[in-house]
C-alpha positions in Angstrom: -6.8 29.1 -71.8 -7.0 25.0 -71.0 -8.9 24.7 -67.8 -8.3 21.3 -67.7 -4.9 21.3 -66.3 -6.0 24.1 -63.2 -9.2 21.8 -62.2 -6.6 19.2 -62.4 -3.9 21.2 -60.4 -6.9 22.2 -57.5 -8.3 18.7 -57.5 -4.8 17.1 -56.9 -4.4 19.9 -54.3 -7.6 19.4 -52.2 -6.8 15.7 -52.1 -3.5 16.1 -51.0 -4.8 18.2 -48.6 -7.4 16.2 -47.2 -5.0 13.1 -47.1 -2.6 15.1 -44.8 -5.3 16.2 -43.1 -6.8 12.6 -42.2 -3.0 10.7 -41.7 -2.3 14.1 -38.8 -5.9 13.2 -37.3 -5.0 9.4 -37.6 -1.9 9.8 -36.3 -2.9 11.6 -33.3 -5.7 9.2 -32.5 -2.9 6.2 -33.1 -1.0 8.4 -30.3 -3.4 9.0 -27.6 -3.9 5.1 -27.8 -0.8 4.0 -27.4 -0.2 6.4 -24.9 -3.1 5.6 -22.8 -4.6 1.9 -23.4 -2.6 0.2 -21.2 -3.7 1.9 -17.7 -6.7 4.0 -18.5 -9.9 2.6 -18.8 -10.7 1.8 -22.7 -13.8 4.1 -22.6 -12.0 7.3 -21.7 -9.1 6.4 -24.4 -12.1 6.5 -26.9 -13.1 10.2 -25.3 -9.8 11.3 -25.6 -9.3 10.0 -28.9 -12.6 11.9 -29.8 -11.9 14.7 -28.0 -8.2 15.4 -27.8 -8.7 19.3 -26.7 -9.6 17.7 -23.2 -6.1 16.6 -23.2 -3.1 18.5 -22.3 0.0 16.6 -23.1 2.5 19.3 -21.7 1.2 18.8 -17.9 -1.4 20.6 -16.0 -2.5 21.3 -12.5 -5.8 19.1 -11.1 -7.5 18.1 -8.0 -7.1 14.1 -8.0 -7.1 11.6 -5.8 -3.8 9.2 -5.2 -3.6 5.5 -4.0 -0.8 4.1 -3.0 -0.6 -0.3 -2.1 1.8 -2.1 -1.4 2.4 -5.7 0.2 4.0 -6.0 4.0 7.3 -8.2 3.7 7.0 -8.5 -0.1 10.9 -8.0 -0.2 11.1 -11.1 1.7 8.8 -12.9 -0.4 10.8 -12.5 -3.2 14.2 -13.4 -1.9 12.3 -16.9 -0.5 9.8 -18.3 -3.1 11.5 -19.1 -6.7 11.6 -16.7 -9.6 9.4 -19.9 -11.5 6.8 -19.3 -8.4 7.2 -15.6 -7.6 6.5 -14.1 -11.1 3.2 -15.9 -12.1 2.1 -15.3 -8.3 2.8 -11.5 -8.9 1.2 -11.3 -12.1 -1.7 -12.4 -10.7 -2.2 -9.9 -7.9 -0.9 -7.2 -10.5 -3.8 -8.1 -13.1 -6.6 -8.5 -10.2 -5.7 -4.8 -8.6 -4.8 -3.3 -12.2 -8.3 -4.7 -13.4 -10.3 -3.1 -10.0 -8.8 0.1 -10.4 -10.3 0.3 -14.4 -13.5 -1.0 -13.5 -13.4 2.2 -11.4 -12.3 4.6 -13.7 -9.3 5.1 -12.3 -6.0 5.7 -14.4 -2.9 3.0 -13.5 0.4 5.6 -13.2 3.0 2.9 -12.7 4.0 -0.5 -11.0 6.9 -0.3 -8.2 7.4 -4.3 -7.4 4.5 -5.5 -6.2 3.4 -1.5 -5.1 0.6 -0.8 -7.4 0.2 3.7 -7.9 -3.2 4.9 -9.5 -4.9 7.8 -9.4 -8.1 9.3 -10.3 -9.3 12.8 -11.8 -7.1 12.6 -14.7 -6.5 12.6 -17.4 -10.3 12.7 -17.8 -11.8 14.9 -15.3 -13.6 13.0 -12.6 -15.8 15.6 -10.4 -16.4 12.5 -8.1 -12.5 11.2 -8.0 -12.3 11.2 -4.0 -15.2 8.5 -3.8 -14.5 6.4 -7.1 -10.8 6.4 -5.4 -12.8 5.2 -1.7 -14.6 3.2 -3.7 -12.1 1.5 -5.3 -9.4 0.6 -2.3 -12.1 -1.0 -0.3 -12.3 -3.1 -3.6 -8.2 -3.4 -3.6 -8.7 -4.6 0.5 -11.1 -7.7 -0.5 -9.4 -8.9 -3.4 -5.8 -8.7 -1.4 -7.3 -10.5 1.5 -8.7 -13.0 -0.6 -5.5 -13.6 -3.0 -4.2 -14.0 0.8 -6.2 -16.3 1.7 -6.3 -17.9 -1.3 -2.3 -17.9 -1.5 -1.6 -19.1 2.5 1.0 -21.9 1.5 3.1 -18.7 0.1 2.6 -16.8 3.4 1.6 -14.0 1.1 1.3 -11.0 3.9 -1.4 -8.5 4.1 -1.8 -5.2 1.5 -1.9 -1.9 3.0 -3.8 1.3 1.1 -3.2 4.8 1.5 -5.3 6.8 -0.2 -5.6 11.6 -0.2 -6.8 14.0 -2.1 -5.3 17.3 -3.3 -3.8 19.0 -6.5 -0.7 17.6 -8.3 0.7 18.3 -11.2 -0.2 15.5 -14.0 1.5 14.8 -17.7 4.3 13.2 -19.6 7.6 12.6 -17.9 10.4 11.2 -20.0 11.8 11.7 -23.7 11.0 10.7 -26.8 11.3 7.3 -26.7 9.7 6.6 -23.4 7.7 8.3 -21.1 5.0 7.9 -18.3 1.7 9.6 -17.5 2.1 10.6 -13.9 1.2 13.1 -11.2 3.9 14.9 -9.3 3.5 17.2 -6.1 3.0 17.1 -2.3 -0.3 15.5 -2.5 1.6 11.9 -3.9 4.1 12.0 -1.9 1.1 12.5 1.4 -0.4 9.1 -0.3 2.5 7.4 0.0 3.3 8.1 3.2 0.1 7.6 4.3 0.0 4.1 3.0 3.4 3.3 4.9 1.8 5.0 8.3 -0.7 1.3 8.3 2.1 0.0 9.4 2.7 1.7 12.2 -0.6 2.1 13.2 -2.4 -1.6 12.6 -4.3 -0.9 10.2 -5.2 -2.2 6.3 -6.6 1.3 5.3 -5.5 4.7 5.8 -7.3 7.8 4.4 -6.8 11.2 4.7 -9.6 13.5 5.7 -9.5 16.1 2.3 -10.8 12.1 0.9 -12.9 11.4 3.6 -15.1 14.6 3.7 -15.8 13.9 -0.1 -16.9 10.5 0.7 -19.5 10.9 3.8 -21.7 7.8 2.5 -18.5 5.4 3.8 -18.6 4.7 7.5 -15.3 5.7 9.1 -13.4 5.8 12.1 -10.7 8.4 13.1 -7.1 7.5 13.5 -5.3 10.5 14.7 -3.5 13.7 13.5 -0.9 12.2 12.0 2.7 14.0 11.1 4.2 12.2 8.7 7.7 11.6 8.2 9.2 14.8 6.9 6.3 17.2 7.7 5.7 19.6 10.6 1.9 19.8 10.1 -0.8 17.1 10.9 -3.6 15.7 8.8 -6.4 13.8 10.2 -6.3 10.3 9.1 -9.3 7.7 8.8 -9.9 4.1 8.5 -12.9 2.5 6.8 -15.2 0.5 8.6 -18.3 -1.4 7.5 -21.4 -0.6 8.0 -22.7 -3.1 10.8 -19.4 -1.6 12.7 -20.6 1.7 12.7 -23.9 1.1 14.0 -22.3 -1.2 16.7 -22.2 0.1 20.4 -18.7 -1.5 20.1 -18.0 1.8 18.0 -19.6 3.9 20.1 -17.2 2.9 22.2 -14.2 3.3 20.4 -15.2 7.0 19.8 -15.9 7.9 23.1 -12.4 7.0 24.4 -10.9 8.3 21.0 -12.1 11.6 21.8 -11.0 11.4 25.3 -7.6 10.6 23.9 -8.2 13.6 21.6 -9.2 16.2 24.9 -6.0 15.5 26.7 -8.5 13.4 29.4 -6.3 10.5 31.5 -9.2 8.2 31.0 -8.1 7.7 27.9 -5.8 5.1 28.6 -8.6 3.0 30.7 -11.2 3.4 28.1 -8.6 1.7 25.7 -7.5 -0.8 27.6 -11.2 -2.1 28.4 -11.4 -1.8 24.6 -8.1 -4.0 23.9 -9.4 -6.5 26.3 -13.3 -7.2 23.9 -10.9 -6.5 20.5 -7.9 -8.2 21.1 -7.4 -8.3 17.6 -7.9 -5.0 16.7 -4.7 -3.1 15.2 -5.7 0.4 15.8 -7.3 0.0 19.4 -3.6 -2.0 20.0 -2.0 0.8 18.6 -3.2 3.6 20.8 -3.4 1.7 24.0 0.4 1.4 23.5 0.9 5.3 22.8 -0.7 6.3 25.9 1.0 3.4 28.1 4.1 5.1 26.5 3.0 8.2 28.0 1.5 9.9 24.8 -1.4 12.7 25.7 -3.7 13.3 22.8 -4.3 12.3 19.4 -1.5 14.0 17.5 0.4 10.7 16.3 4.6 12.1 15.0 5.9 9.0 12.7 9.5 9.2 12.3 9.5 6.5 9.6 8.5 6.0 6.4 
């Protein structure tokens, strides 16, 4: 019998074989790129690409950390400065926060205006995703104050942060054509919310405490118990302070009257006010000075808005 034309055959096989083989493996790699390069960090899209098992496409449950910015009277802003002047102006604070949150490893989940969403913990796991997150919206806070202050002829307004930890759901949302990488759940909607609460309460930076116990080596300050808007349960909230603050006997201070706030104690409201009068331009100290002139007992803070 020839043997020619069965070597032939099994030759022509294998290689078929091995082509497929290499286009599917291409084609995935070709995927996770496209899918990824444009808000995760270019070293992870080469782990993933390397190690594709790590990656569940379908959606999965993890333990990540959300921030949530946004800028105060953007809406405004945009309806006042020319589309010619607006656009390059946003672009600019888009491509200086979307570049901070990389150069923390941190994965870009969508633009909403000027409201920039990013979370870490996926789609790479991140043990330490609570203090890269810390980490990175103190980084947010100084380059928004400085594009402020570098923007003051646009009366560019401040950015506030939110920023809690907690499991949420994270995958592909869309169809075929389009989708997003994103995290769903309870604990993005808490970073949201908890980014719209600075308003209310003075403040830049708001962070929950599940963050805030993973990130002891960052000096902060409590807020409150806050119940958010749509909630019936509180969370302790924080706010970031630096490190000379903390040290400061002005801090000392602000503890000691935030705990008599906290026991129910009707010094409270004196403590604060001597406060107000050294800080008049502290947000916070502004903030609960009001509440208690208002008549408000104790630290649980109830926001009825967003």
């Amino acid at each position: 019998m020839p043997l020619a034309l069965p070597s032939f055959g099994l030759l022509a096989a294998y290689g078929v074989s091995s082509a497929t083989l290499g286009y599917a493996a291409a084609k995935a790699k070709r995927f996770i790129r496209n899918a990824f390069a444009h808000y995760v960090p270019p070293a992870l899209v080469t782990q993933l690409m390397n190690e594709p098992e790590r990656l569940v496409l379908g959606g999965e449950r993890r333990e990540i950390t959300l921030i949530f910015t946004d800028i105060a009277g953007f809406t405004k802003l945009s309806e006042r400065l020319p589309p010619e002047v607006l656009m390059p102006l946003l672009n600019e604070y888009l491509d200086g926060m979307s570049r901070i949150v990389l150069e923390h490893g941190g994965t870009i989940d969508k633009f909403i205006g000027d409201a920039v969403v990013a979370f870490f913990g996926a789609p790479g796991r991140q043990p330490d995703h609570a203090a890269r997150a810390v980490a990175c919206a103190l980084a947010l806070d100084s380059f928004a104050e400085a594009f402020r202050r570098a923007h003051a002829e646009h009366e560019v307004e401040l950015t506030r942060i939110g920023v809690h930890s907690g499991p949420a759901i994270v995958g592909n949302v869309g169809g075929s054509a389009r989708f997003d990488y994103t995290a769903i759940g309870d604990t993005v909607n808490t970073a949201a919310r908890l980014e719209s609460a600075n308003k209310h309460l003075g403040t830049r930076l708001c962070i929950s405490a599940a963050t805030a116990a993973a990130t002891q080596d960052v000096p902060m300050r409590p807020v409150g118990e806050l119940v958010l808007k749509g909630k019936s349960v509180g969370i302790a909230a924080f706010e970031p302070i630096s490190a000379d603050q903390a040290a400061s006997a002005e801090e000392a201070r602000y503890r000691a009257a935030y705990e008599t706030m906290a026991a129910g104690k009707t010094e409270a409201r004196e403590a604060f006010a001597r406060l107000a009068e050294s800080h008049p331009d502290d947000g916070l100290i502004a903030f609960h000075l009001r509440r208690l002139d208002e008549g408000a007992t104790s630290a649980r803070i109830e926001l009825e808005e967003k």
